[in-house]
N, CA, C and O of each residue as an XYZ file, in Angstrom:
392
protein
N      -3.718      8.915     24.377
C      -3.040      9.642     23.340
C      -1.684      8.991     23.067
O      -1.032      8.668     24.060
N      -1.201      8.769     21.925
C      -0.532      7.950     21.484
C       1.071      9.509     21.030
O       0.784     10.437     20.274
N       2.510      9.403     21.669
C       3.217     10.237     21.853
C       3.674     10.077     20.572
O       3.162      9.254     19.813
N       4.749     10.908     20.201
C       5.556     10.783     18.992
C       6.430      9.796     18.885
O       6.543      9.253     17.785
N       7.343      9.291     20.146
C       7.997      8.043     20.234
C       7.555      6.336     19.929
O       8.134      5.415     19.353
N       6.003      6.489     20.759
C       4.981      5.357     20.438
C       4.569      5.582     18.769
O       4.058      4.652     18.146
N       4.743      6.424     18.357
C       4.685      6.448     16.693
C       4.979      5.731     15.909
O       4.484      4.898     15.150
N       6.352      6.365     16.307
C       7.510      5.870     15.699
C       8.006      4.773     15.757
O       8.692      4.271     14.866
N       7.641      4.123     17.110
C       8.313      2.734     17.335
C       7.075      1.808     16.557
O       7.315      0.647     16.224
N       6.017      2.306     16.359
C       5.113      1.262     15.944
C       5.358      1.506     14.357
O       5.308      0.603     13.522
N       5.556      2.494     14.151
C       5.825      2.847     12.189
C       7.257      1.482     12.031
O       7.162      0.467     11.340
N       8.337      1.837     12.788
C       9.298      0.783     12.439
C       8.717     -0.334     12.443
O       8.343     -0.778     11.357
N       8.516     -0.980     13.474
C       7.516     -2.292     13.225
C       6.834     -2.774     12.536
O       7.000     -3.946     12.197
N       5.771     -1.979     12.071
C       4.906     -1.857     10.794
C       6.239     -2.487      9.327
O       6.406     -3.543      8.718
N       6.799     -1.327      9.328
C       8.242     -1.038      8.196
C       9.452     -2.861      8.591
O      10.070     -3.436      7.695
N       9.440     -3.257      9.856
C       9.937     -3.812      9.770
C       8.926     -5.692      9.848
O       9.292     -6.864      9.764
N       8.370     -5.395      9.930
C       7.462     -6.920      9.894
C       7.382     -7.188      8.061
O       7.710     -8.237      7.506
N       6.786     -5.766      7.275
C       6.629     -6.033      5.798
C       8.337     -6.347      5.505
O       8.534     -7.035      4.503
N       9.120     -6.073      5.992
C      10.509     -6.555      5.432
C      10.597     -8.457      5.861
O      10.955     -9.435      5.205
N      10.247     -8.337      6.798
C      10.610     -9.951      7.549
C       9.313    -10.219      6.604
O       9.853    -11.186      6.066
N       8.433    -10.177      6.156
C       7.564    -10.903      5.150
C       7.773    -10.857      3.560
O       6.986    -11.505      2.871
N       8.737    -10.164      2.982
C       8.560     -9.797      2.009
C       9.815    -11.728      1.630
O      10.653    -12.336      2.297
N       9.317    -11.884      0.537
C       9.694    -12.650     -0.139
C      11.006    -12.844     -0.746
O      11.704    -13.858     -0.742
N      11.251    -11.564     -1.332
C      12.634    -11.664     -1.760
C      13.764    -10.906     -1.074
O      14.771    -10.435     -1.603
N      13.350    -10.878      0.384
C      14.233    -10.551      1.530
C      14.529    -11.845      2.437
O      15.449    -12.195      3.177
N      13.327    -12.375      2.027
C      13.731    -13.703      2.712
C      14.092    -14.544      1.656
O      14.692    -15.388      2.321
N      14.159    -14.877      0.687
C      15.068    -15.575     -0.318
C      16.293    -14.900     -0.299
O      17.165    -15.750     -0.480
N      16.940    -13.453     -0.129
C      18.107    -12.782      0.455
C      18.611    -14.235      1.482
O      19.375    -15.108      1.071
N      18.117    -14.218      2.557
C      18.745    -13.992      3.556
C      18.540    -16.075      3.254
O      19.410    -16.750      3.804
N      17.777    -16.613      2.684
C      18.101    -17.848      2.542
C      19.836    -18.168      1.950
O      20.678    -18.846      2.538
N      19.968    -17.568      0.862
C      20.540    -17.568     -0.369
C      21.515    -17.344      0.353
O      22.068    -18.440      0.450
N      22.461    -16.120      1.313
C      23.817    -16.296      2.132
C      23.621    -16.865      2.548
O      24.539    -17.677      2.430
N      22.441    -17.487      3.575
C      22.702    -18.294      4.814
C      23.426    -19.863      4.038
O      24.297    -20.637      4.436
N      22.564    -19.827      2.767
C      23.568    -21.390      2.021
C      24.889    -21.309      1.857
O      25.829    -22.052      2.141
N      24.761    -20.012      1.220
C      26.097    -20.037      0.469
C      27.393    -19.894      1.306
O      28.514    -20.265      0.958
N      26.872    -18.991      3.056
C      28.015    -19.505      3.983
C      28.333    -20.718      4.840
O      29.339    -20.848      5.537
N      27.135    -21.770      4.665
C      27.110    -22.552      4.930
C      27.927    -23.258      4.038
O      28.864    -23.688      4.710
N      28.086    -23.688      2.557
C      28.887    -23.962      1.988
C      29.988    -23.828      2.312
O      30.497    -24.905      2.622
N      30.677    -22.939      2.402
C      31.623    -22.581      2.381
C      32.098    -22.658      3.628
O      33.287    -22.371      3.771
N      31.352    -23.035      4.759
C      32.025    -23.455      6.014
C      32.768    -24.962      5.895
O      33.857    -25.428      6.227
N      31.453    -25.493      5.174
C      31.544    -27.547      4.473
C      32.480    -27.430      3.711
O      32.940    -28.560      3.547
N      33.074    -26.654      3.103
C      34.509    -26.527      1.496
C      35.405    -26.010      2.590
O      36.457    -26.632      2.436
N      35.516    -25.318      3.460
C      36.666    -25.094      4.078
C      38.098    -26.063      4.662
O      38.189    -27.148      5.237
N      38.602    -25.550      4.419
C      39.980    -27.009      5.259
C      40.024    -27.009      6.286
O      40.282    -25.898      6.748
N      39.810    -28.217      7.393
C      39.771    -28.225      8.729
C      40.668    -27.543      9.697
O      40.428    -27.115     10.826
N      42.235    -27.539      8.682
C      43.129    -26.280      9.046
C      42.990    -25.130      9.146
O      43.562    -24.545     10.065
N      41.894    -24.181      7.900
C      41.684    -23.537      8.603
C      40.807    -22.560      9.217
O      39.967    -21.829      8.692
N      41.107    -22.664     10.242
C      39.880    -22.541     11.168
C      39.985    -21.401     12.017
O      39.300    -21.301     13.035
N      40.897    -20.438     11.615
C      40.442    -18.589     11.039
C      39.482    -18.349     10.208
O      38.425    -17.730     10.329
N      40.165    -19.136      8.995
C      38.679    -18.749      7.786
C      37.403    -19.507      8.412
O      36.400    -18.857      8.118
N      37.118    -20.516      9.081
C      35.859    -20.941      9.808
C      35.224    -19.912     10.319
O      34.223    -19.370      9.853
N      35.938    -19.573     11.506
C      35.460    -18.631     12.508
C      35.010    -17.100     11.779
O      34.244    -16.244     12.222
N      35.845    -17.120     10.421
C      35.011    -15.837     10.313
C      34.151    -16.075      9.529
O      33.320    -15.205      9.269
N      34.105    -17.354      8.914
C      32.569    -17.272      8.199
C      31.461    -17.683      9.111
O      30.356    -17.615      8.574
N      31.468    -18.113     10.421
C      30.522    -18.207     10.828
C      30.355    -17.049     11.512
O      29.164    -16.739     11.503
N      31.148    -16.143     12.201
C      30.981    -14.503     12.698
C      30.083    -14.245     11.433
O      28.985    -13.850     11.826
N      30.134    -14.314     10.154
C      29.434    -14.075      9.440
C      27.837    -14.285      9.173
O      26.945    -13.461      8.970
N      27.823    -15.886      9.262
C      26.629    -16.438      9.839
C      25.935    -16.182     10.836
O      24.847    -16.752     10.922
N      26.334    -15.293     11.841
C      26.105    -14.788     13.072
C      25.061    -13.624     13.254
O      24.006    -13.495     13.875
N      25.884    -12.784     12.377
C      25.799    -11.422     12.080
C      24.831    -11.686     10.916
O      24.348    -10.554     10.954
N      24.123    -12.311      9.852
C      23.116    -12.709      9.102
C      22.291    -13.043     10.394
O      21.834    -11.916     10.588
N      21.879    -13.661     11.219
C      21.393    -14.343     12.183
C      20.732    -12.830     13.177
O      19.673    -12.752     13.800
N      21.567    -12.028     13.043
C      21.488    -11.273     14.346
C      20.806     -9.715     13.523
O      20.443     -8.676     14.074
N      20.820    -10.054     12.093
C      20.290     -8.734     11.335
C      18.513     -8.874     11.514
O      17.601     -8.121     11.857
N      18.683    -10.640     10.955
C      16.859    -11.023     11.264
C      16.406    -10.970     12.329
O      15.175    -10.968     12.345
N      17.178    -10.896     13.803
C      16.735    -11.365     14.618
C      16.215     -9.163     15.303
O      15.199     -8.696     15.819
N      17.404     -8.604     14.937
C      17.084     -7.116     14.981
C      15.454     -6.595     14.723
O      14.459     -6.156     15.300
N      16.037     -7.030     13.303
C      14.243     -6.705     12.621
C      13.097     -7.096     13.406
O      12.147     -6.334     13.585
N      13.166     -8.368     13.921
C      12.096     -9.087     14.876
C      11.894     -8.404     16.284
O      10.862     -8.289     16.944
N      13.112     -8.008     16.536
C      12.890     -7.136     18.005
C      11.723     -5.817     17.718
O      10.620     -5.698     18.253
N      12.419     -4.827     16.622
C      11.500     -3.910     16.266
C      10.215     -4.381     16.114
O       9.372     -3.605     16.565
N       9.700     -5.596     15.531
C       8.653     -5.874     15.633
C       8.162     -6.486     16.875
O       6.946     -6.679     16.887
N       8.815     -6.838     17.924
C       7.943     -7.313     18.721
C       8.194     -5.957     20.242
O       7.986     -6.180     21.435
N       8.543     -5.015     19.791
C       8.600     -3.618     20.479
C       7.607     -2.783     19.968
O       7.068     -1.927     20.669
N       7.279     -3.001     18.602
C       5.813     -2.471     17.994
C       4.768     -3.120     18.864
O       3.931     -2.436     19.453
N       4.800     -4.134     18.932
C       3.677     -5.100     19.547
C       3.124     -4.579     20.728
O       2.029     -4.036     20.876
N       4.160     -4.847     21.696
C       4.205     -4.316     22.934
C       3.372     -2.598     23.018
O       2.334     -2.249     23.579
N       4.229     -1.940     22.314
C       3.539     -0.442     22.645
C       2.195     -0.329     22.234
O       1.328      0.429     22.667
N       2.120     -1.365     21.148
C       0.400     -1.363     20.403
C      -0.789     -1.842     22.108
O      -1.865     -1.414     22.526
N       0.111     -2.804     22.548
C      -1.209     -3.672     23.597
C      -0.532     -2.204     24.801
O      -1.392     -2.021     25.663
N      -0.158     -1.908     24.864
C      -0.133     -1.209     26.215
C      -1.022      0.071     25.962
O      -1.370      0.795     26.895
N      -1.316      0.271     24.850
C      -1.788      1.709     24.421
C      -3.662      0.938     24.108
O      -4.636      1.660     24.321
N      -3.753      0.199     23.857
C      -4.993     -0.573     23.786
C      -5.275     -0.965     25.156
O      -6.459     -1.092     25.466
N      -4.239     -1.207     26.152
C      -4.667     -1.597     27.684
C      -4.867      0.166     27.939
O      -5.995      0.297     28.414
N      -4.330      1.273     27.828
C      -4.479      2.482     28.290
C      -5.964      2.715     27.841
O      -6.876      3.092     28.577
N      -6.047      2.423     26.500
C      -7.225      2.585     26.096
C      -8.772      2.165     26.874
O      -9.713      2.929     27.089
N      -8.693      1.056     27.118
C      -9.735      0.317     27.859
C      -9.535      0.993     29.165
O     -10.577      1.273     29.757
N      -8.645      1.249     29.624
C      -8.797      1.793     30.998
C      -9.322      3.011     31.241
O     -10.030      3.169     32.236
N      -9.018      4.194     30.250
C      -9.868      4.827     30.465
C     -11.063      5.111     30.313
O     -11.656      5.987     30.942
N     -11.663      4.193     29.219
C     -12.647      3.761     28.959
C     -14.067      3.344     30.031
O     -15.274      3.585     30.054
N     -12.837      2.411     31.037
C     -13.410      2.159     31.800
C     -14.071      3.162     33.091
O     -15.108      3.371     33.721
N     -12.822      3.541     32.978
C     -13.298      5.315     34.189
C     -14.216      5.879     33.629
O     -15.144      6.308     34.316
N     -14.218      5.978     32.763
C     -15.194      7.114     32.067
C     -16.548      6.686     32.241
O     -17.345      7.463     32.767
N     -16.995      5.277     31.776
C     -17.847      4.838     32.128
C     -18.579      4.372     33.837
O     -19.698      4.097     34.270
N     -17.372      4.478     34.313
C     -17.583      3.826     35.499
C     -18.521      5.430     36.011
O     -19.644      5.177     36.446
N     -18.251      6.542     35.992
C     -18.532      7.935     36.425
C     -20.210      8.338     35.384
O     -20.834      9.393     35.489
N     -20.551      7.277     34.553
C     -21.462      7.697     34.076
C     -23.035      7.265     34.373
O     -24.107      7.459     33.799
N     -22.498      6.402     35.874
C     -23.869      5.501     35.885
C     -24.386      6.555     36.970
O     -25.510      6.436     37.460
């Protein structure tokens, strides 16, 4: 039996894999990742406050995709453990029927 928490964590996953696939979320996240990249390359080697925070920036782009991916690979996980629960009892059940 699958709880309300295992639900939920697999609904985000679900919700968050179609985001990490969708096309013009990932042309999003192309499109800053250039444009702070630019702007790290146009910066003046002096200064290198404004560096550091455009790459904190770059970071934090980095660490939004990488979020999303956790939820999805925490979906994953609860999916095979609930498919290993599955087979197991499966297996008892059968094992008691011979």
């Amino acid at each position: 039996m699958v709880d309300l928490v295992e639900k939920t964590a697999i609904n985000r996953a679900v919700k968050a894999q179609a985001l990490l696939e969708d096309p013009e979320l990932q042309e999003a996240f192309s499109a800053v990742r250039e444009a702070l990249l630019k702007r790290i390359e146009e910066c003046p080697i002096r200064d290198r406050e404004g560096v550091h925070e455009l790459k904190l920036q770059l970071k934090l782009l980095s660490d939004v995709r990488a979020n999303l991916q956790s939820v999805v690979n925490t979906g994953k996980v609860i999916e095979y453990r609930i498919t290993m629960l599955e087979r197991a009892k499966k297996g008892v059940s059968n094992a008691f029927r011979r």
